[in-house]
N, C-alpha and C positions, 0 to 999 in steps of 0.2 A: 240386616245387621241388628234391627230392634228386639227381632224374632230370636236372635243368636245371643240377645244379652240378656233378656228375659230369661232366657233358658239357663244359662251359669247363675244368674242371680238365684232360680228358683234351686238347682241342684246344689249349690252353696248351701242355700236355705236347709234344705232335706239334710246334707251332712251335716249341720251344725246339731239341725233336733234331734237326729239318731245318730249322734256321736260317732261319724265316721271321722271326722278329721285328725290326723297320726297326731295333732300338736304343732306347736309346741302348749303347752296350757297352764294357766293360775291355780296350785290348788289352795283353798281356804275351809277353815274349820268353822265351824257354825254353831258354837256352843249353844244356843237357843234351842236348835232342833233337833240336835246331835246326829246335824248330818257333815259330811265333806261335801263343798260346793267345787264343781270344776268349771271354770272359768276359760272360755276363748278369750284371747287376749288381742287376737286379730277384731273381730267383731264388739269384744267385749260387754261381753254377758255372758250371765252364769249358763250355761247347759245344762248341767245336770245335778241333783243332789245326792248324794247317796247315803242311806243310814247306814250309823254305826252299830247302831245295835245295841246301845248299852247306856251309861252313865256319862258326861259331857267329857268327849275329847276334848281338849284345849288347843294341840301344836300338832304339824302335818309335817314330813318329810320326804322326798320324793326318791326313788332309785336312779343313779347318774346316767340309767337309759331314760329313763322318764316314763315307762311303764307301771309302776307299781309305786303307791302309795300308803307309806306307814303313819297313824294315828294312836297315838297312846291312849289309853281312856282315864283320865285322872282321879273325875271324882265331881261331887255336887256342889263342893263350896271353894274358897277363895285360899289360895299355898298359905297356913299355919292357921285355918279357918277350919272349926268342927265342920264333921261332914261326914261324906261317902267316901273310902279309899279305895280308887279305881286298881287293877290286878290284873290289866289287858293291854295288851295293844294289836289293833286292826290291822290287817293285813288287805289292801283294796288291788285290785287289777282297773288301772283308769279307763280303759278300752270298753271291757264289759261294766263298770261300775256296778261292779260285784265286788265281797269281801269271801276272799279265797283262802284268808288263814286267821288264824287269832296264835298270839303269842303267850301264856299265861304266867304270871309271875309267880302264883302260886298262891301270894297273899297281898292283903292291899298295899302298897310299894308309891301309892300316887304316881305312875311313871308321867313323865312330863315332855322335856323338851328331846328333840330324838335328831341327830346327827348321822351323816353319815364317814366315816370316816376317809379322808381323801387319799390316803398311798392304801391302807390295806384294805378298804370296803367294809368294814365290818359295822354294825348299827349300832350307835351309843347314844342309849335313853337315859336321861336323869328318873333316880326308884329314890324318890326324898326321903321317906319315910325310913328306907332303908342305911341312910346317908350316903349313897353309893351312889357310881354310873355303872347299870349293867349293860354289859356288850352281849351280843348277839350277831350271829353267824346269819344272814339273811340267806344264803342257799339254802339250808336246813333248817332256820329259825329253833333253832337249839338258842339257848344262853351260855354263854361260854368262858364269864367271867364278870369279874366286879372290880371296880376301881371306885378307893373307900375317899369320901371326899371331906369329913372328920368334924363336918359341923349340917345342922337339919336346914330342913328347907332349900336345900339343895336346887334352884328351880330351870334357872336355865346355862346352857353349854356352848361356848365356844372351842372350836379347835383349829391349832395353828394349820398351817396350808403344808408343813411338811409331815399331819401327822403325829407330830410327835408330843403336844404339848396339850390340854388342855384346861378350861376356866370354865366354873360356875361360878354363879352369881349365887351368894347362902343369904337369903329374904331378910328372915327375922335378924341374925345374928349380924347384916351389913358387912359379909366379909366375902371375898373371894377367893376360892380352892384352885391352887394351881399344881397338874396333875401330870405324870408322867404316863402316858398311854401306852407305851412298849413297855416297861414294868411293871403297868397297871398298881401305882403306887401314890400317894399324898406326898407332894412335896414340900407346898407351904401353902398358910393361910396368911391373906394379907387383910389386914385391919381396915375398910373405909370408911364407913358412916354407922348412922343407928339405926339405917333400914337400907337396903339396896333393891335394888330390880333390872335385870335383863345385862346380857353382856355381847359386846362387839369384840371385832378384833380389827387393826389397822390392815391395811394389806401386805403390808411388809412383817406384820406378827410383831412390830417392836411396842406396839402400844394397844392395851387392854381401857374398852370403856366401860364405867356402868353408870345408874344414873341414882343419887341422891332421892328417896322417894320422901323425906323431909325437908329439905333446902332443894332450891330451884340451880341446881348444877351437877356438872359430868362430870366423874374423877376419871383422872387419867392414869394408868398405870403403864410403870414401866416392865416390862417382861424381861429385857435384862437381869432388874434388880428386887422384883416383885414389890413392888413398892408403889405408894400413891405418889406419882411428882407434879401434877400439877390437876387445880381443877376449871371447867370451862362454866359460864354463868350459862343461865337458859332461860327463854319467859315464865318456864315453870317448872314442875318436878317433869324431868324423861323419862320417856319409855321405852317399846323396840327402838332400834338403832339399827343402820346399815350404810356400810361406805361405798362409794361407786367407785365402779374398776380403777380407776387410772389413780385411786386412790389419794384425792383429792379432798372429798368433802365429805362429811358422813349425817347423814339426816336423820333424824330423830322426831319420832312423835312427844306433845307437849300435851295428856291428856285434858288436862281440867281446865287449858288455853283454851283448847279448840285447834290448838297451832302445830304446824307442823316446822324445825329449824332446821337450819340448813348451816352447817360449821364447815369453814374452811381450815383445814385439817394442821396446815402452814402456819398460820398466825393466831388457831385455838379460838378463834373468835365466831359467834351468830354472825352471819352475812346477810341470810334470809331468813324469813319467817312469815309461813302459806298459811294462810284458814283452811281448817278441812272443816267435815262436821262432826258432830260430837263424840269425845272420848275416842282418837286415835291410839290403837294400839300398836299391832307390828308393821316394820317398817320391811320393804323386799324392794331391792332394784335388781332390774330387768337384765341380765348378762351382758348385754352389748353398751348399757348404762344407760338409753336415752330413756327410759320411764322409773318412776319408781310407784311402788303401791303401799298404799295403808289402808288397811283396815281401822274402819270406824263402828264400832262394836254396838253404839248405843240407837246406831242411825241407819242400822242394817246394810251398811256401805262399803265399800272399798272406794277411796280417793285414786287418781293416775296424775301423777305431776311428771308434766314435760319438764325433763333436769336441763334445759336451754335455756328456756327463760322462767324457767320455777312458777310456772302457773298448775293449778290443777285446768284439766283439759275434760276430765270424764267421771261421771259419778256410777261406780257398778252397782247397780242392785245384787245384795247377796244374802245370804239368810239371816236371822233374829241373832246378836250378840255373835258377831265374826268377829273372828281374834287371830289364830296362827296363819300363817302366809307360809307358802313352799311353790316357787319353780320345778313342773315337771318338762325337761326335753323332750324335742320332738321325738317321734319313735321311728 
């Protein structure tokens, strides 16, 4: 029996280091080294890194088989920050941790946070620069259309769960673009602060969050009535955001805390508030809800907080300046 556990433990071993195992897996973007880190989530640690090949991807998107990973290449400096205007996005196969297409914009576009759409599949990348969301056809990775979003800095994308509705978050101008995706049309800009960053959506799609990158609170938006109706306080300015299934609570990174909050969705209010380590960025819970991950960007980390009793449990080693988070399914 010793003999027979040895032996699984070592053949586990071998698939984890030649990436046999089908998944399911973490992928995280490594702005540092610009590579994609893929992350066993079972073992947890990273496996493998893979270059991008170019200037710092920022955000990672995975295909709802969980084979293939999309990485936009943004650029070298920070959304409304001179720089490099990135003009690409990667195209990886998780399996071989190869990059098997590149998508080209044409010209620099900053393309950023990358979606996939959930009734028609189609890929929708924020092209700031452009003020647009371009869609793309990922069977042919053609472009196939633009949906104009009518203010810059364009940076990151929610979209409702039927599809049909979505929001970015516009950086500089503190407003959020609410977009009709079957029209591929602007329908309103809603006013929230003097600077915004990152956006959620409730799971029910009745309430839009983003986070105050000047005052230490979350506007809450009505989807309804596009409208700011209430805001939630925080220990500090927020960042990523992500609510767990049963659509309860939504957790939020606190970068310049250290802290990670945990908001009971009910009563609008901090319940909890976790130490990770330094400069938590995106926030990703686990599909069946019991984990969530943040990427800690300064600390080469991803934190795993057990959502039972909101402890962090695990510290991932993951490459220099990790930021975008993306679930690949099993394959």
């Amino acid at each position: 029996m010793k003999r027979l556990a040895s032996l699984l433990v070592s053949i586990t071993a071998l698939s984890i280091a030649s990436g046999l195992r089908a998944g399911p897996f973490l992928l995280a973007d490594n702005k540092g080294d610009h590579t994609l880190g893929i992350i066993d989530p079972v073992e947890q640690v990273q496996v493998a890194a893979v270059a991008e090949d170019g200037i710092t991807g920022h955000e990672v998107i995975a295909s709802p088989d969980g084979k293939t990973a999309y990485v936009p290449i943004y650029g070298n400096a920070g959304v409304g920050k001179a720089g490099t205007d990135g003009s690409l996005l990667r195209v990886i196969d998780i399996a071989s941790r190869q990059i098997t297409a590149t998508v080209d914009f044409g010209h620099g576009v900053r393309p950023h946070c990358a979606m996939i759409g959930p009734k028609d599949g189609l890929l929708y990348v924020t092209t700031e620069l452009d003020r647009t969301v371009t869609v793309i056809d990922p069977a042919t990775l053609k472009i196939v259309g633009a949906i104009p979003t009518g203010q810059p800095e364009s940076h990151m994308l929610a979209i409702s769960s039927d599809g049909r509705r979505g929001y970015t978050a516009n950086v500089g101008p503190g407003t959020v673009s609410v977009l009709d995706m079957e029209a591929r049309a602007l329908l309103a800009i809603i006013p929230v602060c003097r600077e915004t960053q990152r956006i959620a959506l409730s799971r029910d799609d009745h309430w839009a969050f983003t986070s105050d990158q000047r005052e230490p609170r979350l506007a809450v938006i009505d989807t309804t009535k596009n409208a700011v109706a209430d805001w939630i306080e925080l220990p500090g300015p927020g960042y990523g955001a992500a609510t767990t299934p049963d659509g309860h609570w939504l957790i939020i990174a606190v970068p310049r805390e250290r802290k990670v909050a945990v908001i009971n969705l009910d009563t609008r209010k901090v319940e909890h508030v976790i130490s990770v380590p330094r400069a938590p960025q995106e926030t990703l819970v686990q599909p069946d809800g019991a984990k969530a991950y943040v990427s800690c960007d300064v600390s080469k980390q991803i934190a795993v907080i057990d959502l039972k009793n909101w402890t962090v449990t695990k510290l991932i080693a993951a490459g220099p300046v990790v930021d975008g988070l993306a679930w690949a399914a099993g394959q």
